[in-house]
C-alpha positions as CSV (number, residue, x, y, z in Angstrom):
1,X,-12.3,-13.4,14.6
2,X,-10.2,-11.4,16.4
3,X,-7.3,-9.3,15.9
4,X,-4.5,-11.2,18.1
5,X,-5.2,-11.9,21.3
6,X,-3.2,-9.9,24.5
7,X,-1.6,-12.9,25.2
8,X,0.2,-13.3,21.7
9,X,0.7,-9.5,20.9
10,X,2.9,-9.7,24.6
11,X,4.6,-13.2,23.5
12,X,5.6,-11.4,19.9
13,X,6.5,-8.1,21.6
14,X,8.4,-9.7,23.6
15,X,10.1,-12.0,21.4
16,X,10.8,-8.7,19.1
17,X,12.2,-7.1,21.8
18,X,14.7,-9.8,22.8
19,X,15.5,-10.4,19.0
20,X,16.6,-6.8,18.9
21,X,18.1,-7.0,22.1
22,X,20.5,-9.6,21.3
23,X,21.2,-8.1,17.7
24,X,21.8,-5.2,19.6
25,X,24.7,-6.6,21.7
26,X,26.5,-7.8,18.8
27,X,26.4,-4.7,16.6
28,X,27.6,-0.8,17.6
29,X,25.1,1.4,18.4
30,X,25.0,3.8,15.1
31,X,26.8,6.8,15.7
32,X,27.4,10.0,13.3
33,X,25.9,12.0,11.3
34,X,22.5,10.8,10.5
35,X,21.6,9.2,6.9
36,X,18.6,10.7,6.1
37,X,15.6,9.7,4.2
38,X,12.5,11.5,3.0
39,X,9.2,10.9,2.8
40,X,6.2,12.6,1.2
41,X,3.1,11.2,2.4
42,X,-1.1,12.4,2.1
43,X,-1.0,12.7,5.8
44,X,-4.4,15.2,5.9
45,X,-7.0,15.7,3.1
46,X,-9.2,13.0,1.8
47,X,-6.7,10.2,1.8
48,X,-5.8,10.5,5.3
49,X,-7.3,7.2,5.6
50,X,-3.6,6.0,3.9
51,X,-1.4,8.5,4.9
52,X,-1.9,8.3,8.5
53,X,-0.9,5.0,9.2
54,X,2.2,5.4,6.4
55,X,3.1,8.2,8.8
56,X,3.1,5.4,12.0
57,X,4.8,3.0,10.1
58,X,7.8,5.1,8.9
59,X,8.0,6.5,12.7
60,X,8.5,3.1,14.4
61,X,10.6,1.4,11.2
62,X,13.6,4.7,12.0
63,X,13.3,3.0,16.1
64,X,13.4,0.2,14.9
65,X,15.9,0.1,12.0
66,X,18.5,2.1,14.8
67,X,17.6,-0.4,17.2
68,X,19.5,-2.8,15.1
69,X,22.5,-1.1,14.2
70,X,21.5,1.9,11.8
71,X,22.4,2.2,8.7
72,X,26.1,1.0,7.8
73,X,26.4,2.2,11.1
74,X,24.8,5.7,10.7
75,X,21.4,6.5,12.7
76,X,18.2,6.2,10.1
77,X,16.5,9.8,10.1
78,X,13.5,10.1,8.3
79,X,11.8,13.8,7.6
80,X,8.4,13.2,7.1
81,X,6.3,16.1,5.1
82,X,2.7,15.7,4.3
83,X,1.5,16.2,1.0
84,X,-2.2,16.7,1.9
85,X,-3.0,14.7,-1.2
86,X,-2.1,17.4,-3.5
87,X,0.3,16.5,-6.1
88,X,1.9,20.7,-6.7
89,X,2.5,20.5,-2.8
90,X,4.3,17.0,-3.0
91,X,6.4,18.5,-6.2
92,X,7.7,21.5,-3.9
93,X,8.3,19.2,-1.0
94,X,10.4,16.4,-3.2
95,X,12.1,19.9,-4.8
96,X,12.6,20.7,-0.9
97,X,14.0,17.2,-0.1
98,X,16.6,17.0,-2.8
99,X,17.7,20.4,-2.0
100,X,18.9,18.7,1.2
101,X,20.4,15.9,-0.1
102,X,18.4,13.4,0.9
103,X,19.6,9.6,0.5
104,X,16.0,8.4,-0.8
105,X,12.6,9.6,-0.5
106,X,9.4,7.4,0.9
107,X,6.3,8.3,-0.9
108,X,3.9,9.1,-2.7
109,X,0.8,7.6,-1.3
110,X,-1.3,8.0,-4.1
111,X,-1.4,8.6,-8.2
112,X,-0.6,12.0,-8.8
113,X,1.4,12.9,-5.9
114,X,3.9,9.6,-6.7
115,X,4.2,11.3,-10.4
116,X,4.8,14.3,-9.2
117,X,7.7,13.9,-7.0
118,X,9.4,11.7,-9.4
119,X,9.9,14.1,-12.1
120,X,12.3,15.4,-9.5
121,X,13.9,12.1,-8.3
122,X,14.3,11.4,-11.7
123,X,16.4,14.5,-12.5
124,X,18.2,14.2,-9.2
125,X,19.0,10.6,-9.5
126,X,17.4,9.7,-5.8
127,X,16.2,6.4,-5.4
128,X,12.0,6.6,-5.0
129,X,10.1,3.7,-3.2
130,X,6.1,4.8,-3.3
131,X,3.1,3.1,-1.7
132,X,0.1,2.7,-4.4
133,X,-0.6,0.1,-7.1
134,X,0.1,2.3,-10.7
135,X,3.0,0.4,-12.0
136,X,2.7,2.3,-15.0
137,X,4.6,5.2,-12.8
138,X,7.4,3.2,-13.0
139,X,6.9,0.7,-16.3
140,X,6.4,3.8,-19.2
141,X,5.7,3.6,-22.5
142,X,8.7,5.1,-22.7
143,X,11.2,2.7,-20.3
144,X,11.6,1.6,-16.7
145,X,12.0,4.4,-14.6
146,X,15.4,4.0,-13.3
147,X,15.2,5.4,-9.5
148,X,11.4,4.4,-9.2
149,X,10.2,1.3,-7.3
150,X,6.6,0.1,-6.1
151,X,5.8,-1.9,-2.9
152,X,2.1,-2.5,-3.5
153,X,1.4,-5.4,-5.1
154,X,0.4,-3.9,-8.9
155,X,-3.0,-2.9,-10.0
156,X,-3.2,-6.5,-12.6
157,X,-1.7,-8.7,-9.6
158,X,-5.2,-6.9,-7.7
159,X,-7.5,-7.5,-10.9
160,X,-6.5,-11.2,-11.1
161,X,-7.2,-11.9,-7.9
162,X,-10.6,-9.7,-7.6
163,X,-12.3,-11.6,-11.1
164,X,-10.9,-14.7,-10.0
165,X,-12.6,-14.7,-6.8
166,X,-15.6,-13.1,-8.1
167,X,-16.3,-16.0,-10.9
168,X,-15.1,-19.0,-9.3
169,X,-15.8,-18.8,-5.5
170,X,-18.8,-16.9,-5.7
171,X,-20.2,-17.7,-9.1
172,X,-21.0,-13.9,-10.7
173,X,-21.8,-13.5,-13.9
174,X,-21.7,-9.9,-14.7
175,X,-19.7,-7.7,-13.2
176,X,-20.1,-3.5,-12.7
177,X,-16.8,-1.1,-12.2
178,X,-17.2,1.6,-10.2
179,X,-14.2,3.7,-9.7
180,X,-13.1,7.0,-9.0
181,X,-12.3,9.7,-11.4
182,X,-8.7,10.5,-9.9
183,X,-5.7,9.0,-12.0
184,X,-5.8,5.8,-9.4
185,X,-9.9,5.0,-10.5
186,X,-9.5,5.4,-14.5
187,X,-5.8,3.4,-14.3
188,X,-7.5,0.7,-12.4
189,X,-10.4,0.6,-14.1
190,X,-9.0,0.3,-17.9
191,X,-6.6,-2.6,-15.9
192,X,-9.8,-4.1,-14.9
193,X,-11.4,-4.5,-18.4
194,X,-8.6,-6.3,-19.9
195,X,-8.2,-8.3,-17.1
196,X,-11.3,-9.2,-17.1
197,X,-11.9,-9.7,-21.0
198,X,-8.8,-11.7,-20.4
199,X,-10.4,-13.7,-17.8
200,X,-13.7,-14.4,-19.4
201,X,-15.6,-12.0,-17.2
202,X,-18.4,-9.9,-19.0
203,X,-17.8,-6.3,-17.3
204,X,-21.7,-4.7,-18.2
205,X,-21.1,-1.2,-17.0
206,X,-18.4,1.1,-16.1
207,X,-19.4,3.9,-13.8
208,X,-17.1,6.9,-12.5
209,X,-17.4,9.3,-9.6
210,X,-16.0,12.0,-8.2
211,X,-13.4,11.4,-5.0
212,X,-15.5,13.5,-3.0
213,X,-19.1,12.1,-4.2
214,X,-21.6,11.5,-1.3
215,X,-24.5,10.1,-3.6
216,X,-23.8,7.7,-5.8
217,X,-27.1,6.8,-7.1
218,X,-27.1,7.5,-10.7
219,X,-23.8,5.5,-10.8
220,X,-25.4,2.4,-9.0
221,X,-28.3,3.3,-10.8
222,X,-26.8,2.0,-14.2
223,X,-25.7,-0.4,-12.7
224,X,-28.6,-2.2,-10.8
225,X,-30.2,-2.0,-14.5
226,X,-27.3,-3.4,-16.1
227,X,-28.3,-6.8,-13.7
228,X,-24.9,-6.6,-12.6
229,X,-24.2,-9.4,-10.1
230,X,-20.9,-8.1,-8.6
231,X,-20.0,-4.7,-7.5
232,X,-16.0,-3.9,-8.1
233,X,-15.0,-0.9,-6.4
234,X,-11.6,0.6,-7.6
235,X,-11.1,3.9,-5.4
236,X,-8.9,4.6,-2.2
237,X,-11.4,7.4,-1.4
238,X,-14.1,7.8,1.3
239,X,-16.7,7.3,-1.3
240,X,-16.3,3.4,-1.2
241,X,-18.3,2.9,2.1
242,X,-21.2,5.1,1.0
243,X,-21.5,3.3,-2.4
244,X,-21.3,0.1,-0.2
245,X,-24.4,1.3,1.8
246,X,-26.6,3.1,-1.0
247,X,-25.8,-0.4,-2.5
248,X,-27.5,-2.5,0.3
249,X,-30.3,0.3,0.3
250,X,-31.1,-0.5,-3.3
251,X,-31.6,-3.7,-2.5
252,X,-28.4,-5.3,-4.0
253,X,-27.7,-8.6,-3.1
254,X,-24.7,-9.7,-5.3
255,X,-21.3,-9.9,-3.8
256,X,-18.6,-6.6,-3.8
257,X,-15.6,-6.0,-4.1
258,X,-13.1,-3.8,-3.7
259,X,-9.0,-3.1,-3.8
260,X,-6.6,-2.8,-1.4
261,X,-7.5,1.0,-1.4
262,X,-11.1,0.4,0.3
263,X,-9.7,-1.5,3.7
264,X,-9.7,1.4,6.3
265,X,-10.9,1.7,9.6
266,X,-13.1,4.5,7.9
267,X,-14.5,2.1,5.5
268,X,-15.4,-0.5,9.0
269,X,-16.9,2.9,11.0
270,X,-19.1,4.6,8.1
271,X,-20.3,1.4,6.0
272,X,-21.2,-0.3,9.1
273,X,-23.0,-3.5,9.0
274,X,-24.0,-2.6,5.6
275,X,-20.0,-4.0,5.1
276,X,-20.4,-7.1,6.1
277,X,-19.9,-9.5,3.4
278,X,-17.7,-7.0,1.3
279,X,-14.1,-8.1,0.1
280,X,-11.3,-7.2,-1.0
281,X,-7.6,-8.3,-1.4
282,X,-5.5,-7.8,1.3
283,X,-1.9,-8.4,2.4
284,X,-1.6,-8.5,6.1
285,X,-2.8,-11.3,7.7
286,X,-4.1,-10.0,11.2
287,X,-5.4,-13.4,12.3
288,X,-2.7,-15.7,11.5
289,X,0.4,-13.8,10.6
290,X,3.7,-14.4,9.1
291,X,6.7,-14.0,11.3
292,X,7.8,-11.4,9.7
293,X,4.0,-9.6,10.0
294,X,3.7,-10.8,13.4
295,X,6.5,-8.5,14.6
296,X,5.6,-5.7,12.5
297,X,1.9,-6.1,14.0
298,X,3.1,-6.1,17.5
299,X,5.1,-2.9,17.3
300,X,2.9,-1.3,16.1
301,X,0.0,-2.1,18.6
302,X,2.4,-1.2,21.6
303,X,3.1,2.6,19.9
304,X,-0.5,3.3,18.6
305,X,-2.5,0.9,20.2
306,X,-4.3,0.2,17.3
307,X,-4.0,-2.6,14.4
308,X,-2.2,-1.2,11.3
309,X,-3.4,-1.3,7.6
310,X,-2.1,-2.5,4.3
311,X,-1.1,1.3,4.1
312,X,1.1,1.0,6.8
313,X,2.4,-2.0,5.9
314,X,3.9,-0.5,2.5
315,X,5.3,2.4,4.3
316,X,6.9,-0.5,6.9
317,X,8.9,-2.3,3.8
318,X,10.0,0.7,1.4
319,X,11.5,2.1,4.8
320,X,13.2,-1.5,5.1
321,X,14.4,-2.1,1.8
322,X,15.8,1.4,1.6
323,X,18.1,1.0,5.0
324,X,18.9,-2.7,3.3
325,X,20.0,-0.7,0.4
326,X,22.2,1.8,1.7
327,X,23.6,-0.4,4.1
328,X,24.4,-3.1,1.4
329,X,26.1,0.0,-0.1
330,X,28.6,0.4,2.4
331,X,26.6,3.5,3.2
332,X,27.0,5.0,-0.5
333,X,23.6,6.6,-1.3
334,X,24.5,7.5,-4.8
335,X,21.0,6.7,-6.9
336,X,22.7,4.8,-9.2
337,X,24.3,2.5,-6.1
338,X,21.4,2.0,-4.6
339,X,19.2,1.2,-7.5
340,X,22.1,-1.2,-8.5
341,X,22.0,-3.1,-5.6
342,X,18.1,-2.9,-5.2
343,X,18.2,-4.9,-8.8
344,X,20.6,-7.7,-7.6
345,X,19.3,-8.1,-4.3
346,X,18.3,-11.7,-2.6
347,X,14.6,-12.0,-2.1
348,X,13.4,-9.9,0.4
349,X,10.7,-11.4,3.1
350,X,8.4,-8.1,3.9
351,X,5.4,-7.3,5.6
352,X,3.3,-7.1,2.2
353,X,5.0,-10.0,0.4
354,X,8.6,-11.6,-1.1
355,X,10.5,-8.7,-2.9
356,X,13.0,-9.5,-5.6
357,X,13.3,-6.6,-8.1
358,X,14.9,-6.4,-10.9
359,X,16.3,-4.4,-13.9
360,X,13.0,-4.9,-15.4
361,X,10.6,-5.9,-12.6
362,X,10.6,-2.8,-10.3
363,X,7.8,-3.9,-7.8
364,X,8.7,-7.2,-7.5
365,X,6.0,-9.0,-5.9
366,X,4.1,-11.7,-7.2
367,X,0.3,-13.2,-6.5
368,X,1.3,-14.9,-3.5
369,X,1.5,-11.5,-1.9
370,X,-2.4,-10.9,-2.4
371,X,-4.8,-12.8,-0.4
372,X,-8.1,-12.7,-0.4
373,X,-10.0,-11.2,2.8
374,X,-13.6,-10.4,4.1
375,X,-15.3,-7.6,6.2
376,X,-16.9,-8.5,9.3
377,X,-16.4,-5.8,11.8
378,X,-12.6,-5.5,10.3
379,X,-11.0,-7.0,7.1
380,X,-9.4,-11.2,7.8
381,X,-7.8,-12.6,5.6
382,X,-9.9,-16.0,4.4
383,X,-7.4,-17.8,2.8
């Protein structure tokens, strides 16, 4: 299947571009100074993979957010700051950011960097929208974090809809975790136990592995002899294609899986045809998209020529529902404004799903925003 055909991508871009044409004529252009918006982001370093199309995203959402009016007016400006996947760097930089008084910040993309800069969006009262799945970065032990909001559908919305595939459509009966030893891997992988306890899936081994492994043999090892019948991979590291090959090397022929975090065009280029056959869930339907996905798709095609991932996709909506924010503020980017808005806010149609957050629901997605999808020379959607 292909991605979407010449023909459509011009018939979308060009129904995008009249959209925001006539929006355009009946709104001022924004004028002023500039609202501006931060974002921290793993641009280089091993989760490049996530950061670089976050980056895209947030660089054609500021077009196209001023393209229709701004913010309350004001032009969007977002300062964009990369992280390199280190969360003391993404401290400094969120430091850095409120410093210059900025109205929100975008990021983190992963674990430890997202914690990290909201210790100091938490002290400075600025609203924080970040792009991985740990909703226990928001949802404590301890309380909601006020200024703190998720749009990745949550690591248990992901487990659900992993098992659930895993026992019903194709039948496993033993499953093997294999996750990374970053904060993202052990999170996900404890979710994934009581998940599938929950779900009446017997999990027979648990293996970790460094985010910068490039054997994973003992690890499959253990599992191969644990007569696993389904692989689920929890990582948004580089290791996931390699495990996926040594996999098919050891003669595996049960079914994988893998999160969100595994769909790359890294994964596609070094797993090669050893890929086919893996899934994962997936949000953005490249085949037959949503309206809403369709434009988002076709935007960003024309500026980077290329299809966009989940990643970006994220990065797309948090810019979104920030400017909707602000601008449903009157322009008023106090953190306790926008967060108060944010909670009473009509459901919001995004590229990754239906947003309605709340006091107590601070990602505000639900399973309908994960869909099941299938690598074969890229990741569809099969549902």
């Amino acid at each position: 299947m292909r991605f979407l055909s010449i023909v459509a991508i011009v018939a979308v871009l060009a129904g995008a571009n009249a959209a925001a044409g006539r929006a355009a004529a009946g709104r001022t252009a924004p004028s002023g100074t500039p609202i501006v918006i931060g974002a921290i982001l793993s641009i280089t370093g091993n989760y490049a993979p996530l950061g670089e199309p976050e980056r895209n995203a947030l660089v054609i959402a500021e077009k196209d957010i001023n393209a229709h009016g701004g913010i309350a007016g004001h032009p969007l400006q977002i300062t964009i700051l990369d992280d390199e996947g280190k969360a003391d760097v993404a401290q400094q930089l969120a430091t850095q950011l409120a410093g210059q008084h900025v109205a929100a910040i975008v990021g983190g993309t992963l674990t430890p960097t997202t914690a990290a800069i909201s210790r100091v969006t938490g002290q400075a009262k600025i609203v924080e929208l970040y792009m991985n799945p740990s909703d226990t970065l928001w949802n404590t032990k301890s309380g909601v974090m006020k200024y703190l909001y998720e749009t990745t559908p949550r690591n248990a919305l992901e487990a659900d809809k992993l098992i659930l595939f895993l026992r019903d459509k194709k039948h496993c009966k033993r499953m093997a975790i294999m996750h990374d030893e970053a904060p993202y891997g052990i999170s996900g992988s404890a979710v994934v136990r009581a998940e599938a306890e929950r779900l009446g899936m017997p999990v027979v081994d648990d293996e970790s592995f460094p985010i910068s492994a490039t054997d994973v043999t003992p690890q499959l090892q253990k599992a191969l002899a644990a007569k696993a019948d389904a692989l689920m991979i929890w990582t948004a590291s580089p290791v996931a294609p390699i495990l996926v090959r040594q996999a098919k090397q050891f003669g595996f022929t049960g079914s994988i899986a893998g999160t969100t975090g595994i769909v790359s065009d890294n994964f596609v280029l070094v797993a090669g045809k050893d890929g086919y056959g893996v899934y994962s869930d997936m949000n953005l339907n490249l085949v037959h998209p949503s309206p809403e996905q369709a434009r988002f798709l076709a935007l960003y095609r024309a500026t980077y020529h290329a299809r966009p991932s989940n990643f970006a996709s994220f990065a797309w909506d948090a810019a979104h529902l920030i400017a909707l924010a602000i601008d449903g503020t009157k322009g008023n980017a106090d953190g306790d404004a926008v967060t108060a808005w944010l909670q009473s806010m009509k459901p919001y149609q995004g590229t990754t799903g239906r947003f309605q957050f709340t006091a107590a629901d601070h990602n505000g997605l639900g399973p309908d925003a994960v869909k099941m999808a299938v690598e074969n020379g890229t990741f569809n959607v099969i549902e």
